[in-house]
TORLOBA-358992 format. One line per field, with one value per residue (C-alpha): z, y, x. Coordinates in nm, 4 decimals. Layout:
N
z = c(Z_...)
y = c(Y_...)
x = c(X_...)
***
This chain:
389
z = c(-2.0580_-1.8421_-1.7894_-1.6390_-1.4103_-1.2387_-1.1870_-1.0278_-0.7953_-0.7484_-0.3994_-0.3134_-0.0241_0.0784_-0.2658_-0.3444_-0.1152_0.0291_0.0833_0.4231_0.7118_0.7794_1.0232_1.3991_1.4976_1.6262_1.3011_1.2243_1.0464_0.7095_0.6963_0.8480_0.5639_0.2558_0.4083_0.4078_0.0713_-0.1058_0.0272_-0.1158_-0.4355_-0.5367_-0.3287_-0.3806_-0.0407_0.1242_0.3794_0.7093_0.5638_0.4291_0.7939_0.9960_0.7651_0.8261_1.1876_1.1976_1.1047_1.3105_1.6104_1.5780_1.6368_1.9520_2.0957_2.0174_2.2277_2.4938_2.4706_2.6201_2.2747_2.3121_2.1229_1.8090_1.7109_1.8501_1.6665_1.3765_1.4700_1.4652_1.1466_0.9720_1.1577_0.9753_0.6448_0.6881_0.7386_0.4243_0.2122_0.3350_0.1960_-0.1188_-0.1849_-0.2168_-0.3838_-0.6427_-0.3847_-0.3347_-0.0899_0.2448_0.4760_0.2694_0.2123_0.6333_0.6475_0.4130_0.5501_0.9579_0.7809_0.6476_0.9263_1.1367_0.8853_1.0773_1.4275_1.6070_1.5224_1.8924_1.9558_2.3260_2.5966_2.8073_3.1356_2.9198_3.1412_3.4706_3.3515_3.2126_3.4885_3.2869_3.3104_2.9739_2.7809_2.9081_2.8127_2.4750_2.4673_2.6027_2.3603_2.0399_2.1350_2.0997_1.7553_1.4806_1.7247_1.8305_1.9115_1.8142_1.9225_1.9713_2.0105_2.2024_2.5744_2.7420_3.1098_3.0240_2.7885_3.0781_3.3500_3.0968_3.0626_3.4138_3.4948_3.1739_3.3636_3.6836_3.4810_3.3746_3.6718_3.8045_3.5485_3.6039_3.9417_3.8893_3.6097_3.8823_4.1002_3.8873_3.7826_4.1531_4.1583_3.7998_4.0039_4.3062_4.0853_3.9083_4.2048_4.3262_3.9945_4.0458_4.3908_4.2724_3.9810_4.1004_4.3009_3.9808_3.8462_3.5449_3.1631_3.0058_3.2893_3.1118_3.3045_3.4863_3.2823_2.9402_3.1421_3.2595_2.8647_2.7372_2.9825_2.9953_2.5733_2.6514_2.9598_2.6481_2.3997_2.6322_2.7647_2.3866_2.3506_2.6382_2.5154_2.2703_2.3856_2.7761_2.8353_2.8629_2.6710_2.8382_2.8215_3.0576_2.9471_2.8508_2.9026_2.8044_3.0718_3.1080_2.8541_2.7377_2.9017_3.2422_3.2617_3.2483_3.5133_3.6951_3.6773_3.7796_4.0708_4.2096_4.4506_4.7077_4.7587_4.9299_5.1055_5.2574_5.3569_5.5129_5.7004_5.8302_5.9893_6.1428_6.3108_6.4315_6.5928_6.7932_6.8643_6.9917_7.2062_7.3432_7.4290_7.6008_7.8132_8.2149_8.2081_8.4920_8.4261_8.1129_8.0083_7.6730_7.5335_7.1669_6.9436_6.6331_6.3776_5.9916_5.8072_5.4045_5.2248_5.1115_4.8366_4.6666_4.3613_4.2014_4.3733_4.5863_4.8770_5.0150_5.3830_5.6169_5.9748_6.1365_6.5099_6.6478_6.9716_7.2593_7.5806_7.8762_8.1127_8.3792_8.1372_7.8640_7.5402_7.2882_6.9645_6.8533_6.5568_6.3228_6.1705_5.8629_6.0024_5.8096_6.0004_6.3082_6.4992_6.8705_6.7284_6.4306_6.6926_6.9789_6.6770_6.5890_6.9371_7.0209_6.7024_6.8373_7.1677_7.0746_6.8091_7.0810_7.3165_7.5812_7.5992_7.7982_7.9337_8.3217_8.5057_8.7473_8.8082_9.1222_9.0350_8.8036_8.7369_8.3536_8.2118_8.0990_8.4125_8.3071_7.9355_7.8724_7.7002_7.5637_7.5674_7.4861_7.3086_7.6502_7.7242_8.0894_8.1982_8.1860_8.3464_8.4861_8.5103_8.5333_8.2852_8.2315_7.8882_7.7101_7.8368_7.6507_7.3453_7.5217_7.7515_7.4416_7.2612_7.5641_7.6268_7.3215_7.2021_6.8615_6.5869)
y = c(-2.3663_-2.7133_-2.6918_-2.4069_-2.4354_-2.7763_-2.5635_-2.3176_-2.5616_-2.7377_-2.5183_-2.4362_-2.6995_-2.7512_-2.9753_-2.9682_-2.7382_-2.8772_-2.8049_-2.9419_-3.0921_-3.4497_-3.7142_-3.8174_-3.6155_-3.2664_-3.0620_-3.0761_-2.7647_-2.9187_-2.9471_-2.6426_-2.4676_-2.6208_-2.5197_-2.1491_-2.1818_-2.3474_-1.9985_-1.8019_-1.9573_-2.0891_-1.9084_-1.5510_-1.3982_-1.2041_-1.3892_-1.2404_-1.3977_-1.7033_-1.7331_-1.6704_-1.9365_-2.1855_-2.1088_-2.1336_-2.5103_-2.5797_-2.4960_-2.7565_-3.0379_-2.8521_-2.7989_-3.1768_-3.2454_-3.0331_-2.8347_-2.4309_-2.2678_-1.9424_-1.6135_-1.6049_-1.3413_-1.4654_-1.7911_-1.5823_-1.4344_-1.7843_-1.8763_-1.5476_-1.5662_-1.9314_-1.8123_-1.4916_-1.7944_-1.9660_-1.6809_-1.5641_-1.9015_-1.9182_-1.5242_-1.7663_-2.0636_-2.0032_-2.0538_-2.3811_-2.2639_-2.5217_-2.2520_-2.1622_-2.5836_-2.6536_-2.3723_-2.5648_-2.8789_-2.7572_-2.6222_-2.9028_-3.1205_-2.9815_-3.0131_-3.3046_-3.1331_-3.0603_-2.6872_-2.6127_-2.3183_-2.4533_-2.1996_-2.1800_-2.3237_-2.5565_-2.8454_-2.6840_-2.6013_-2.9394_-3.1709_-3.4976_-3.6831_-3.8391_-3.5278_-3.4329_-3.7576_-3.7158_-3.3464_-3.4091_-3.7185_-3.5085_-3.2648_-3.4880_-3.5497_-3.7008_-3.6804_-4.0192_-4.1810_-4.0554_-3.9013_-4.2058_-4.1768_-4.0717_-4.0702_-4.2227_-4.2054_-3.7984_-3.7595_-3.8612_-3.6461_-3.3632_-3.4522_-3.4114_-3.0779_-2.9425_-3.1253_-2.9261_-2.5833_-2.6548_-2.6889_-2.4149_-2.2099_-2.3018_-2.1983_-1.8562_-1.8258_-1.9363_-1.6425_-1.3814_-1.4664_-1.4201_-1.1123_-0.9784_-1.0966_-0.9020_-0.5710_-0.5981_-0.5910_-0.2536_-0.1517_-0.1829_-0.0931_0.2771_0.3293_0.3097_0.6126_0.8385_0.9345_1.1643_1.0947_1.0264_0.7888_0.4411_0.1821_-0.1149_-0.3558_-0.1888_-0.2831_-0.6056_-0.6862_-0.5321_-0.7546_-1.0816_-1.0763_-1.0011_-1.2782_-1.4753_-1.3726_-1.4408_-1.8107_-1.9017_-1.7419_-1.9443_-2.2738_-2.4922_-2.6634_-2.7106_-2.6120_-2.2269_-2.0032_-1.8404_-1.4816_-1.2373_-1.2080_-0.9161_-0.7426_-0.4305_-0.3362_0.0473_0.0403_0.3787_0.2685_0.1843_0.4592_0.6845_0.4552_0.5570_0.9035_0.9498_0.6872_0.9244_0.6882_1.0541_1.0081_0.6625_0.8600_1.0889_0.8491_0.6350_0.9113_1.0527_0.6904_0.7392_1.0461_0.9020_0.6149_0.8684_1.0814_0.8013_0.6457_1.0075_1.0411_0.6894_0.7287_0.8242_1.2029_1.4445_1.7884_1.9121_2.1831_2.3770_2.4468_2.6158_2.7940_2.9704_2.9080_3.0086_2.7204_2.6520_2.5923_2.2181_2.2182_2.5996_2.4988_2.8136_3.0641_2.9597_3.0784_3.1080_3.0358_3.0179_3.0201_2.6722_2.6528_2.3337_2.2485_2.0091_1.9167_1.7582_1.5691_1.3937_1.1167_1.1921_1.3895_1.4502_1.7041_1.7770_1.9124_2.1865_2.3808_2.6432_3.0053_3.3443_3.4897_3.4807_3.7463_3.6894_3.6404_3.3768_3.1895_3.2059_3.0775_2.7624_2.6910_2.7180_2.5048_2.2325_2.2247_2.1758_1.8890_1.6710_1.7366_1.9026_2.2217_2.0328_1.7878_1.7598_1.6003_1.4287_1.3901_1.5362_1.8587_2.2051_2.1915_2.1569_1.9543_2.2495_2.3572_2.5800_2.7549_2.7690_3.1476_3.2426_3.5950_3.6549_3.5362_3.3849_3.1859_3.3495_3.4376_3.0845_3.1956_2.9153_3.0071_2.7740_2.9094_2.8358_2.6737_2.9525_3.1830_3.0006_3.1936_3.5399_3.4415_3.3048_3.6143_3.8166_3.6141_3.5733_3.8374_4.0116_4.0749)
x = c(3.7199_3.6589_4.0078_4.0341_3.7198_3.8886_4.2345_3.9962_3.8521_4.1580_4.2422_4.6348_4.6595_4.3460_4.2351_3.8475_3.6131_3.2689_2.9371_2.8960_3.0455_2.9600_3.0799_3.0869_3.3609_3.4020_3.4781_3.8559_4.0203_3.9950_3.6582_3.6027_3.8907_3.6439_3.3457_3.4749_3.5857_3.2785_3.1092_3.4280_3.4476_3.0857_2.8484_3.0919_3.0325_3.3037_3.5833_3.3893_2.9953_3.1867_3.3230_3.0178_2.8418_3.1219_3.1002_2.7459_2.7799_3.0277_2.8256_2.5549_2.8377_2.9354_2.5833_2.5325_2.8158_2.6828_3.0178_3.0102_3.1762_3.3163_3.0658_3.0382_3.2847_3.5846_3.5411_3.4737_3.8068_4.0279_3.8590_3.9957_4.2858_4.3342_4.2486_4.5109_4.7786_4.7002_4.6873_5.0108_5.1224_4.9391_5.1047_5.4364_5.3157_5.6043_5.8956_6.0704_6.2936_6.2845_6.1475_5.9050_5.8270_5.8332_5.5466_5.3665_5.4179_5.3262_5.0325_4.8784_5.0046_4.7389_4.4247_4.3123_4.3162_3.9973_3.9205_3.8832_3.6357_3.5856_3.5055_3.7926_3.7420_3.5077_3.6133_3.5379_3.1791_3.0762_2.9175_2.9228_3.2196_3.1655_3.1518_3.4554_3.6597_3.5188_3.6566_3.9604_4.0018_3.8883_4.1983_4.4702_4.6138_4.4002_4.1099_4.0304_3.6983_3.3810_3.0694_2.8328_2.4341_2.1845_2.2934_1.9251_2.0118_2.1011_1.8139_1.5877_1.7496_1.6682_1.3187_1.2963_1.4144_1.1758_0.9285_1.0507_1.0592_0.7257_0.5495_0.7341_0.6398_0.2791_0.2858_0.4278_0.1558_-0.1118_0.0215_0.0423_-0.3231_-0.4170_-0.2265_-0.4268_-0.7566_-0.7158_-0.5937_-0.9008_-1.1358_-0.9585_-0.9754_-1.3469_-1.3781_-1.2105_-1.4084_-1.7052_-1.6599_-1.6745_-1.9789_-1.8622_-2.0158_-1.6649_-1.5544_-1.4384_-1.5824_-1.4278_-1.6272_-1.4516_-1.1093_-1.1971_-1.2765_-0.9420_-0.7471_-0.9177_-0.8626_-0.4836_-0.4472_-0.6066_-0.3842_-0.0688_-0.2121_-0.2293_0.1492_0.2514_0.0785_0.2267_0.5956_0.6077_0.9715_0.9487_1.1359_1.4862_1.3714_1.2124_0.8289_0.7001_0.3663_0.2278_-0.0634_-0.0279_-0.3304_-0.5276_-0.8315_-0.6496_-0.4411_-0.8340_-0.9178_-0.6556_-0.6972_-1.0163_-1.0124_-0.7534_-0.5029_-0.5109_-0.8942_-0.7719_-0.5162_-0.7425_-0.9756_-0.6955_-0.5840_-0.9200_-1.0107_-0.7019_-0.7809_-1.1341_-0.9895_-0.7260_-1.0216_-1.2467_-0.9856_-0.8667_-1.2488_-1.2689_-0.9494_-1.0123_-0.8819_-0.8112_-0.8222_-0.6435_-0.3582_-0.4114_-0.1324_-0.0379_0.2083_0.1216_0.4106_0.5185_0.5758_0.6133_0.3109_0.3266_0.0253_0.0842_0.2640_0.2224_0.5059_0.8207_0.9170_0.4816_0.4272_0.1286_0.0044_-0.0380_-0.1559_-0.0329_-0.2463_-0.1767_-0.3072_-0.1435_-0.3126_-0.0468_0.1483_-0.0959_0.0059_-0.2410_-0.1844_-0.5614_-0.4514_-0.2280_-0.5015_-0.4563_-0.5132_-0.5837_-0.3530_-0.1938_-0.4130_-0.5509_-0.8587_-0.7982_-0.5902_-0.8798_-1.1270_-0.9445_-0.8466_-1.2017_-1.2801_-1.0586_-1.1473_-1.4753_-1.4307_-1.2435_-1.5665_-1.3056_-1.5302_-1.8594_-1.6540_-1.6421_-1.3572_-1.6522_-1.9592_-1.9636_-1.8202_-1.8828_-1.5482_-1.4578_-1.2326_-0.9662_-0.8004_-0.5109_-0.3713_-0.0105_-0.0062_0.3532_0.3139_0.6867_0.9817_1.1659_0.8071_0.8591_0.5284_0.2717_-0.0747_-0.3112_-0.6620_-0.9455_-1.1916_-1.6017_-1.6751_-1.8584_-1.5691_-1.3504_-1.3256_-1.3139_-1.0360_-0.8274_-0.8720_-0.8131_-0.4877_-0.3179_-0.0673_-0.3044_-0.0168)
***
């Protein structure tokens, strides 16, 4: 029974299997051929886990020589591919015809060759001149020289750039810290403004994501050099996205929008006039906010005076309908808000500040009457004027 356990470890060609590969050398394909069958023939996995476990091992020499390696698969690949050749000469280990003897021979003539899983423009990548001699050496026949030690002057350049990485690391930290800060206080500033019972408060949020900035500052402690991966960060929480809804980002809208309009009004008020031109033209235009039915329209009103150079639209106001008497209404309503109804064009003089209203009584816009109107008859004359549907 001994007997026949030796015969069985006793490999066709490749002798006596082992457990690991040792040495200063790149891993030739010997070593790399016993490795793969210890895990065949002792450990009993299959040919692709007994390769993947070889190749595994075989890839810390090649990261110690700072060598690019190709992926894992396609050395995989040429491992199998090696292992296919020798069984296809182990199927004949009977013959002793010469062919079948040269195989043998060119086969074990390369054990001691570097098993070369280099990337292929390896060379071209690598930046130290040394670690290319030593792969370019290691190539040749029988491999010659040897990996030596611990390269100082290159270990120290290293520690520099993690140094480098580190800091700037820190500062991109620092940043988005500032950035977390200044979300917060509009987080708090748009909170505020809701007053309902189930609101969640900004102080609830605040807590939440101070104990997760906590939670990823003691991820990110520990080893300097950062980790090569995109951070992740989940901060679409429950609590914020309620924040969110009741703060209501259109509120800000309309408020942005509405200082606008106060600051056009306040400067159009300001500015030295001469007498004004009223001018308007009711149109039907698609409703923007009904998102009930398709296809819904409604009256606006634009509204514009002219006063020499001076172009001013006071506004596009929603009408009822477009009647001579909804149109004289927010005309009227217009004029008024812009203070153009009391204004005077001087001291000196009764005369108002309107002077003349562009009517487009027909389709062709042919007939423009220019009347200069009282203030309080401004609302009859509109009414009077305008074409009633």
């Amino acid at each position: 029974m001994t007997s026949r356990i030796n015969l069985r470890d006793k490999i066709y060609l490749i002798g006596n299997y082992s457990q690991q590969i040792v040495g200063s050398k790149l891993p030739s394909i010997k070593q790399v051929l016993d490795v793969l069958f210890y895990n065949l023939r002792l450990v009993k996995f299959n040919v692709r886990d007994s390769a993947r476990l070889a190749i595994q091992e075989v890839l810390i020499f090649w990261e110690k020589a700072r060598i690019p390696t190709r992926e894992v698969k396609h050395c995989i690949a040429k491992l199998e591919a090696l292992y296919g050749e020798w069984r296809t000469l182990q199927k004949h280990a009977g013959r002793v015809t010469e062919s079948h003897k040269q195989k043998e021979t060119k086969f074990v003539s390369k054990f001691n060759d570097l098993f070369d899983i280099a990337y292929a423009s390896a060379l071209d990548i690598m930046t130290i001149e040394e670690d290319k001699l030593s792969l370019t050496s290691q190539r040749q026949k029988d491999r010659p020289g040897f990996m030596g030690g611990i390269d100082f002057q290159h270990a120290k350049k290293e520690k520099r750039r993690e140094e480098r990485e580190a800091k700037a690391w820190a500062r991109k930290r620092s940043s988005i810290n500032e950035l977390e800060e200044a979300r917060k206080t509009v987080l708090m500033e748009t909170s505020s403004s809701s007053s309902t019972a189930d609101e969640v408060t900004v102080d609830e949020v605040n807590v939440q994501e101070q104990a997760e900035h906590f939670d990823l500052l003691q991820m990110e402690s520990g080893p300097s050099k950062p980790k090569k991966r995109r951070g992740r960060r989940e901060i679409m929480t429950a609590k914020l996205v309620a924040v969110f809804d009741r703060c209501k980002i259109r509120r800000h809208r309309e408020h942005s929008r509405k200082e606008t309009a106060e600051t056009l009004k306040k400067l159009f008020k300001e500015s030295d006039l001469d007498a004004v031109v009223v001018h308007w033209d009711g149109k039907l235009v698609p409703c923007m906010t009904h998102f009930t039915q398709h296809n819904v329209t409604v009256d606006r009103l634009p509204v514009i005076v002219i006063s020499g150079d001076i172009e001013q639209l006071l506004g596009v106001p929603l009408i009822e309908a477009g009647t001579g008497r909804q149109q004289a209404v927010g005309i009227y309503e217009l004029l008024n808000d812009w203070a153009l109804t009391d204004k005077k064009v001087s001291a000196n003089t009764k005369k108002k500040m309107i002077e003349a209203i562009n009517l487009e009584e027909t389709s062709t816009n042919k007939s423009v009457k220019r009347v200069v109107i009282q203030a309080h008859d401004i609302p009859e004359v509109l009414e009077k004027n305008i074409k009633i549907a």
